[in-house]
N, C-alpha and C positions, 0 to 999 in steps of 0.2 A: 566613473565610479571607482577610480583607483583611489588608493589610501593615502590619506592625508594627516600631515600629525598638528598639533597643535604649535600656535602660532607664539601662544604665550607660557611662562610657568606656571604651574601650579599655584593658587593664590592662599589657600589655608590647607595646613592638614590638624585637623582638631584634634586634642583626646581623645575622642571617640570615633578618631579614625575618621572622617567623612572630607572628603574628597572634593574640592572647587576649582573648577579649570577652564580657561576661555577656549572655544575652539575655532572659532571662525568670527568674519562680523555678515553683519547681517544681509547688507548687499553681495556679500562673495558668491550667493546659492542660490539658485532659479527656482520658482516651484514645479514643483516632481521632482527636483534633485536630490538625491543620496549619497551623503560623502560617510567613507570608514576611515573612524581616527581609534587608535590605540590608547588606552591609560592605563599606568600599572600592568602592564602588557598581556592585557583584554581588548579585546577588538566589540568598538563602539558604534552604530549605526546613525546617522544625524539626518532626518528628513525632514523637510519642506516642503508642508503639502496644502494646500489651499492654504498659501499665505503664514501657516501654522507651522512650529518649528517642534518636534518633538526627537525621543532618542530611546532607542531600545538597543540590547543585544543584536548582536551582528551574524550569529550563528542559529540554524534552521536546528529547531527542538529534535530535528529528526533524525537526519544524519552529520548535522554539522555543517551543509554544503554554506558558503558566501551568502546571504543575503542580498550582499551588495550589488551581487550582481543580477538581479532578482529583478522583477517586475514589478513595479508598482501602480496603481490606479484608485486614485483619489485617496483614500486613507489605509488600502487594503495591498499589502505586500506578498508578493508570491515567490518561491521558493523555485529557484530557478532550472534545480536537481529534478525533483519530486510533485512537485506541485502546491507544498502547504500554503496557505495563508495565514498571514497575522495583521492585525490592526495594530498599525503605528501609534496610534495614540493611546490604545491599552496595553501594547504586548499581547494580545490574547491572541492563541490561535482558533481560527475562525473557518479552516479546512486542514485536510490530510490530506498525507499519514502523520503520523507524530503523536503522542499526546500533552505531550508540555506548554505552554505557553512563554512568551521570550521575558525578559526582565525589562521594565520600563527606570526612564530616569528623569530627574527632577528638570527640566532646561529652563531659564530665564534669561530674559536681553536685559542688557547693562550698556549703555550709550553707544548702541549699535553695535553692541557685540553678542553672541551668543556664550554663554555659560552655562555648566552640565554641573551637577551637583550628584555625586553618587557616596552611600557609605563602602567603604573597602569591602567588609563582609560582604555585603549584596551583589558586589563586581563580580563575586569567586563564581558566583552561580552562576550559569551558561544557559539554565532553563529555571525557568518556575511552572509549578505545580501549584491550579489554581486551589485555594482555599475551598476543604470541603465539610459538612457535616459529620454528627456521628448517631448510629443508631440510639435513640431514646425508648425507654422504657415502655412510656406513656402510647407508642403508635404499635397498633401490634398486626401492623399489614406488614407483606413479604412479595417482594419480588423476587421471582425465579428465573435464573438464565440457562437455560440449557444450552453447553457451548463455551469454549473459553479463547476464542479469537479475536480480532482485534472491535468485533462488532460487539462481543460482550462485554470486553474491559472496556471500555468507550461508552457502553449505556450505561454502566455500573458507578464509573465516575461520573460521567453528565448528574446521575442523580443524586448523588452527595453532592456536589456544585450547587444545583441547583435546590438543595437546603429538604431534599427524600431521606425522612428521618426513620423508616420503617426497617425493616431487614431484609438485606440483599444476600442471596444467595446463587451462584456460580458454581453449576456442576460440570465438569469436562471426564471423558469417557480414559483419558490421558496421565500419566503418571504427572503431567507437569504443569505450571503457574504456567498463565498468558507466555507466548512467547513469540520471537522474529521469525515466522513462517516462512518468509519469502529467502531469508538467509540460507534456509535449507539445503535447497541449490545453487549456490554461490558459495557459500564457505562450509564444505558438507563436515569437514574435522572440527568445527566449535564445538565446545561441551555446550550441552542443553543451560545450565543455569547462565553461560554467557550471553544469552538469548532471548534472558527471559527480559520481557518491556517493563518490568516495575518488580524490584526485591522482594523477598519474603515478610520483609516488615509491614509493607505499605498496605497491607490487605488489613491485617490485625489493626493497622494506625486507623483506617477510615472505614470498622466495622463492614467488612465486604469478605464474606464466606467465600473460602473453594474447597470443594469437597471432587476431589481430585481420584481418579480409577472408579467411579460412579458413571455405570450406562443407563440412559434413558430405553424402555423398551414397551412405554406407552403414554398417555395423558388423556386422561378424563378431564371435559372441560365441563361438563356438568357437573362434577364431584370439583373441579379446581384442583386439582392434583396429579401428580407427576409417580409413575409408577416406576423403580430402578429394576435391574438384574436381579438386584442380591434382595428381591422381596421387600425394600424399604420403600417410603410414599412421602412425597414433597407437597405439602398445601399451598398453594400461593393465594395471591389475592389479585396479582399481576406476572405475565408467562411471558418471556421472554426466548424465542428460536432464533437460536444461533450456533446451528452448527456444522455449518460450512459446507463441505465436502469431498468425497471422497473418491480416492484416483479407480478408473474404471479397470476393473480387472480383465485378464488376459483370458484367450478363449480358444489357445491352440492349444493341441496333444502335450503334454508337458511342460505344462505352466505350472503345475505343483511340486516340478523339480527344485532341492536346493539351491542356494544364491538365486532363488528369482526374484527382484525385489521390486516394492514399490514404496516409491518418497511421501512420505506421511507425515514420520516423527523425527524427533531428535535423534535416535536410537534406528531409525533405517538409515540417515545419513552419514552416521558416522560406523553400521554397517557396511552399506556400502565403499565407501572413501577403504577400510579396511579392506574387504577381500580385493579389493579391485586393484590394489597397488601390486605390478608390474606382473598383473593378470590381462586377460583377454576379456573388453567389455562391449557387449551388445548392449545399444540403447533404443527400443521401441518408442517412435515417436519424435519429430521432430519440431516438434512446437516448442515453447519458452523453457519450459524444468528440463526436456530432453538435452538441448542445447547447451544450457547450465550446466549441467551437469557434464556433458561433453569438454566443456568447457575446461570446468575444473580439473575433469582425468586424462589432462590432454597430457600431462607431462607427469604424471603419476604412474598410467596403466602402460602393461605392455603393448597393447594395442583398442583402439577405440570405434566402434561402428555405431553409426547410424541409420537405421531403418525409419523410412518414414513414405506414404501414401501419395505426396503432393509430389510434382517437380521439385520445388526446390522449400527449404525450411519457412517457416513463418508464409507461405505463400497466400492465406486466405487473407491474413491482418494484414500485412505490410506488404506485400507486392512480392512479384519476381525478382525485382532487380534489389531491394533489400535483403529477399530473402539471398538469391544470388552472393550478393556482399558477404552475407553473414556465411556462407556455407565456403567459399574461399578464405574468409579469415580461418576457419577452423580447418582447415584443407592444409593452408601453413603450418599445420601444428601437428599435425599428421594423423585426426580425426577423417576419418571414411565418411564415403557416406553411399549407399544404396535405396536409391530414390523411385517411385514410383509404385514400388514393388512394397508386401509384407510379410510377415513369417508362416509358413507353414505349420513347422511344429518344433519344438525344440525336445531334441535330444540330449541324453544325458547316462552316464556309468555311475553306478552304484548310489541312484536317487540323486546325483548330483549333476547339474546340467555339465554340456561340452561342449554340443552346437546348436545356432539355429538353422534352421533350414528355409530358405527364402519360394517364392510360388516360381520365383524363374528362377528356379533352379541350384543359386547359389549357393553354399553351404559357408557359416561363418563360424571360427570358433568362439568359446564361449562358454569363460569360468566364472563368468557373473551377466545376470542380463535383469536389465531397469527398465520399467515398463511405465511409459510416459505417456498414452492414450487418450488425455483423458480426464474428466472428472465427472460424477453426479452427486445431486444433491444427499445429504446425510438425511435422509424424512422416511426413513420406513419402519421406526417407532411412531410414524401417527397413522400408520395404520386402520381402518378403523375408527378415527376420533370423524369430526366436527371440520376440522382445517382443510379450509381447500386446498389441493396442491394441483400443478398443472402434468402434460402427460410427462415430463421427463422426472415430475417429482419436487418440484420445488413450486413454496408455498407461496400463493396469492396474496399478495398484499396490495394495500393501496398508497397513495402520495405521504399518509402519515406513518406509514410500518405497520398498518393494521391487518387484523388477518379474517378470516370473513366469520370469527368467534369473536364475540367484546372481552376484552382485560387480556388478551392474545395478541402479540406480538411478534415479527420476525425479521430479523436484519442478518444482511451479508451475504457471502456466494450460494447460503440454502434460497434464495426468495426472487421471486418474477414478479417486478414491480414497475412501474410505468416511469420512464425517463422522460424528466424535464425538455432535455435539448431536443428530443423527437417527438416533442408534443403529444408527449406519455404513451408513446410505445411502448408497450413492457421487452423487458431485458432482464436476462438472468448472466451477473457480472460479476465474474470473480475476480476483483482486483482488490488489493490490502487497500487502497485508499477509498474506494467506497465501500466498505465494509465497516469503515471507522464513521463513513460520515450517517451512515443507516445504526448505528448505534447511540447515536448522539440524536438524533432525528425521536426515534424510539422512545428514548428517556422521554425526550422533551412532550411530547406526547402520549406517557405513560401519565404526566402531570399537567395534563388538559391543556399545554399550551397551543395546539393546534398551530402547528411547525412544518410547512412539506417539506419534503426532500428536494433540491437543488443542488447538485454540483455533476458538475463535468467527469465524465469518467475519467483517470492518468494511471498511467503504467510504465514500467521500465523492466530492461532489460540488461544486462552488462555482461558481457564476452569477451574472456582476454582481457582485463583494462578499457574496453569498448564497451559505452554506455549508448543504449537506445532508448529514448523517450517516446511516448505516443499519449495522444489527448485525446479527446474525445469519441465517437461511437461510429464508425464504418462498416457498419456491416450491408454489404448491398450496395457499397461503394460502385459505381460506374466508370470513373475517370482516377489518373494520378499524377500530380504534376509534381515534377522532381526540380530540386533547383539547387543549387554548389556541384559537388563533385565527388560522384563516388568512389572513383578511385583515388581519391586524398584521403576520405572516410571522413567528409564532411560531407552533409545533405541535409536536405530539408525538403520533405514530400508532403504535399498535398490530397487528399481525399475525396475527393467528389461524388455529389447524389443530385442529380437533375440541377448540374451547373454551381451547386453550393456546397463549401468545404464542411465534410462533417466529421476533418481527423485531420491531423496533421502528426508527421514522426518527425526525430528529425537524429543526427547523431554529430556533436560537437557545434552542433547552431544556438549552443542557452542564448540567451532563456527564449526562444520561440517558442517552443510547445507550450509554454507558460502563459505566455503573450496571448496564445491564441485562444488557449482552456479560458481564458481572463474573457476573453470577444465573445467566445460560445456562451459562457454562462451569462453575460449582459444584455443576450439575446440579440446578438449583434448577426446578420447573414452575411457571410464573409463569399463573394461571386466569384466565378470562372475569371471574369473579365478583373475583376481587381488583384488577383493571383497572378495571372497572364501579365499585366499593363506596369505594375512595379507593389513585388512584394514587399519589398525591404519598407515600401514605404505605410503599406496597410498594416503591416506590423505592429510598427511604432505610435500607431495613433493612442 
């Protein structure tokens, strides 16, 4: 999948700019092969797939990552970073995260050659944005989304897509337009508008309201309406829940001391990233935001602690010996860590925190402390309704995002919904990539398409320049089969649940995790013994 340039010149450039170039002949490509050719120095995508020769962009709608080095299976291209999908022969994407689809190009054979046909203009795009409707006059129904996460912007568009001419409205409790959530902790100094997933224009372009510092604080679904803060009432005709959740607050002696903070918004992160430079920071919690965050103020703060409950970081999701890794890689950087153990109470002069104090004893100081615990669902504005929710709070749904009221709907990390790959165990997942794909699910079945939900859970994580991938759903794992080498900081671990892999991490092995998300969702039982006997080769099938 290394890049290849074109064998021949250019053969027209017309008036109107449109672009004709040989790239290859026809025998050079095996099918499933993907070759990247450059033009007008755009990076081009050329695949071979059942026989069929097509060509899309080369770059993932989402963060940019190679394509090429991506995964493909029969028409359907995975993202070898992330996870997304796109279909070769449309460009569309077809999973998350992302919301763009890639730009497709004209290919034709010419006596066994392959030729691409693109206009200049069209090259410069990197993504498309599929074609969507706009509110008419004539439809006087209203969809509601309460929520402005990736699971709202994602139904909101699905239903302009798919030709929902009614009016959409987006209310978020939040000063700000959808934005990159998960950047929060990883790049905590971006300005919030750097962040946001789609311009200020794009809302006004495809008719889609946000009514932005608007709290929801109840919903009649007998009346159909959505009650605010500020005494105002939203009529829907269609309810969309979406809104996420919220990091669990702290519950020792002095948690309401200044600098205590918790990662939410644009505005706690670059809070924090502020006080914390060449301060003393206590981080509660040693799971993914903790860690990030550690991460980031490794070489910012005067000194960096980690408190966390487990042996070692990440220990329930990814192991010991991952977590292990990851708790040395930040050890080099001169991030603490204080394990096993958690805060007593934290002390502080003049309303302003100074220490915490650990149950063994230890006393850490502490001019800023981040409390990373944690999240529960945002649902204690339904209160009182109709919507069932489970005991932690987060709302029932079924395989179409329905909630157990008709014209009620909810997607993303508020909802406990029955996963595919575990033969609909319900799970309550908060990962940016299915939150995207339970908004799109929604729509599609806000408009009778009767759509369930499939897709593999995918998540990542990045420390230091170290990127961790993880696919599918382990919880209750039994077994973990490790294979490369951790002390190179390449690996590739296994998940087991009664002999069958139901997760795979892996760090510097792309595209596996990709590969494997690709085998879960085809419903493929990936066994002990074919893990054990030759990975490399189960992989690639």
């Amino acid at each position: 999948m290394s890049l290849f340039t074109s064998a021949t010149k250019r053969i027209t450039m017309s008036g109107n700019e449109n672009i004709t170039q040989e790239l290859c002949k026809e025998s050079e490509m095996k099918d499933g092969e993907m070759r990247e050719f450059v033009i007008e120095e755009r990076s081009i995508l050329l695949v071979k797939s059942n026989g069929t020769f097509s060509a899309v962009g080369n770059k993932c709608s989402h963060y940019g990552a190679p394509l090429s080095k991506g995964f493909l299976a029969g028409d359907r291209l995975r993202c070898p970073w992330h996870g997304a999908c796109f279909n070769v022969k449309t460009g569309d994407i077809e999973e998350y995260p992302g919301l763009d689809s890639l730009p497709c190009y004209k290919v034709t054979l010419e006596n066994g050659s392959v030729h691409i046909a693109i206009n200049k203009k069209t090259l410069e795009n990197a993504k498309r944005v599929k074609a969507m409707c706009r509110h008419t006059a004539s439809n006087r129904s209203t969809v509601a989304i309460i929520g402005a996460g990736p699971a709202a912007l994602v139904c909101a568009e699905t239903l302009r897509q798919e030709g929902y001419s009614g009016k959409i409205v987006m209310v978020t409790r939040e000063r700000h337009l959808p934005y990159d959530r998960p950047k929060l902790s990883k790049a905590m100094n971006a300005k919030a508008e750097d962040l946001y997933l789609r311009p200020v224009e794009f809302y006004s372009q495809h008719d889609i309201e946000v009514w932005t510092e608007k709290e929801a604080v109840s919903v009649n679904t007998d009346e159909a309406r959505v009650k605010f803060r500020d005494g105002s009432f939203l009529q829907y005709s269609q309810l969309l829940i979406a809104t996420g959740s919220r990091p669990r607050e702290l519950q020792y002696p002095g948690s309401s001391l200044k600098n205590v903070f918790y990662l939410r918004s644009p505005e706690d992160a670059t809070a924090v990233s502020k006080e914390a430079t060449g301060k003393n920071v206590v981080i509660m919690g040693s799971s993914f935001i903790g860690m990030e965050v550690a991460a980031f103020l490794s070489d910012k703060a005067n000194s960096v602690s980690v408190i966390g409950k487990s042996s070692v970081p990440f220990q329930a999701v990814l192991g010991n010996q991952i977590g292990t890794l990851a708790m040395k890689l930040l050890q080099e950087h001169g991030v603490n860590f204080y394990m096993r153990t958690e805060a007593r109470e934290l002390h502080g002069e003049n309303g302003q925190v100074k220490e915490v104090r650990l149950r063994n004893g230890t006393v850490l100081p502490a001019d800023v402390v981040l409390a990373g615990i944690g999240v529960v669902p945002v649902t204690n504005f339904l209160k009182g309704s109709r919507i069932a929710v489970d005991s932690r709070g987060a709302v029932y749904v079924d395989q179409f995002m329905r909630t157990s009221v008709p014209d009620v709907f909810a997607a993303g990390d508020v909802v406990s919904f029955p996963l595919p790959m575990m033969e609909g165990h319900r799970a309550n997942i908060g990962h940016w990539q299915m939150a995207h794909s339970h908004g799109r699910i929604a729509a599609l079945n806000m408009l009778n398409k009767h759509i369930p939900v499939n897709s593999v859970p995918f998540f990542w994580t990045s420390l230091l320049g170290k990127s961790i991938r993880y696919a599918g759903f382990g919880e209750g794992y039994t077994e973990i089969i490790l294979k490369g080498a951790l002390e190179e900081m390449k690996f590739l671990a296994f998940y087991l649940k009664d002999d069958i892999v139901v997760a795979v991490s892996s760090m510097n092995f792309d595209p596996t995790v990709s590969q494997v998300a690709e085998a879960i969702l085809s419903g493929r039982r990936i066994t002990k013994n074919e893990v054990m006997e030759n990975y490399s080769e189960l992989i690639s099938r």
